[in-house]
Each structure stands twice: as structure tokens, then as C-alpha cells.
N, C-alpha and C positions, 0 to 999 in steps of 0.2 A: 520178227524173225529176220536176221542175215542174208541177204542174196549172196549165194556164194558168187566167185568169179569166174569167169570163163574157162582158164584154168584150173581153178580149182573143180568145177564140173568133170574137165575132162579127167580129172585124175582120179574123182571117184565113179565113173564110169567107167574108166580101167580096172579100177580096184573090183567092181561089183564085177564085169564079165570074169575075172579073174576066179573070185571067188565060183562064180559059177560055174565055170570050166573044171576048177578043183574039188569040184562037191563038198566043197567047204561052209556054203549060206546056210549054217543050221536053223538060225534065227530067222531067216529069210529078206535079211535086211538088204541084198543085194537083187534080191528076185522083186523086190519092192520098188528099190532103187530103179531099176530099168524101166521097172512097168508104168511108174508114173510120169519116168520123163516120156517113153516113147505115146503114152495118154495128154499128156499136155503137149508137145509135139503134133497128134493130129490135133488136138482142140486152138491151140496158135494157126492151125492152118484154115479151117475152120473162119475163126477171127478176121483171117486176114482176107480170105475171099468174102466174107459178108462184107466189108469195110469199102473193098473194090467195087461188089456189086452195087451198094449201095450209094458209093460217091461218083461214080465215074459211069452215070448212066446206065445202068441195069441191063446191061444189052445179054442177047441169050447166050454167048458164051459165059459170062462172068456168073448167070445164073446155074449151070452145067456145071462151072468148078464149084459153086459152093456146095451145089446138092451132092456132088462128088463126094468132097471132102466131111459134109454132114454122115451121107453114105458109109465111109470109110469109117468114122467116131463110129456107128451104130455096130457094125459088121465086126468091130473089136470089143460091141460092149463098153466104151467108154464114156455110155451116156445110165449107167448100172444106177444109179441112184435119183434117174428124174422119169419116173416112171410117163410124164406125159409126152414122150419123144418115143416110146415103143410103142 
């Protein structure tokens, strides 16, 4: 699959809230669109504090952002399909 570009993300993020604003997503292709960036969005954050915690000493703040950020993924449900994190 294609990584889109930067630009090109942001245009079809406009394009999806658009749609959404106009009660136009019959298909639901833009209610899709949102939901998965703003799901890998926290799951990237996620990533990135494990990454911290883990190389840069484990000290107890760096453990507080990840549980945070794990926190946050569960709280949206963005963990819906690995049943051993509920």
C-alpha cells in the first residue's frame, strides 16, 4: 500500500471533516477516515513513550506518560480487538 504524503493526508482530512459537517458520509468513508488516524495517533503516542521509557532510563515520570498514553488508547477503545489489554 502507498503512504500517502503529508499533504496529501491533510487534504483528505479536510475532505473527510467536510463530508462530515455536510451529512454527506453515507458510505461512512470519512467517519472511518478520522477514526483511524485519530486511533493510530494515540497508538504512535503510545509507541513513543514506550520507546522513551524504555531507552532513556525508565525513570517514574517516563513510566506515568506511557501508562497515560496506554490509558487514553483503552478509554477510546482503540485496543477493541486484543481482548488481553481489557
Amino acid at each position: 500500500m502507498l503512504k500517502p504524503s503529508s499533504e496529501e493526508l491533510k487534504v483528505a482530512l479536510d475532505a473527510a471533516n467536510r463530508l462530515r459537517e455536510q451529512d454527506a458520509d453515507a458510505e461512512h468513508l470519512a467517519k472511518s477516515l478520522l477514526y483511524f488516524v485519530e486511533k493510530a495517533t494515540a497508538l504512535e503516542k503510545i509507541a513513543i513513550a514506550a520507546n522513551m521509557y524504555i531507552n532513556q532510563g525508565q525513570s517514574t515520570h517516563q513510566h506515568t506518560e506511557l501508562l497515560l498514553a496506554i490509558e487514553n488508547a483503552k478509554r477510546h477503545d482503540y485496543f477493541e480487538h486484543i481482548e488481553l489489554l481489557r
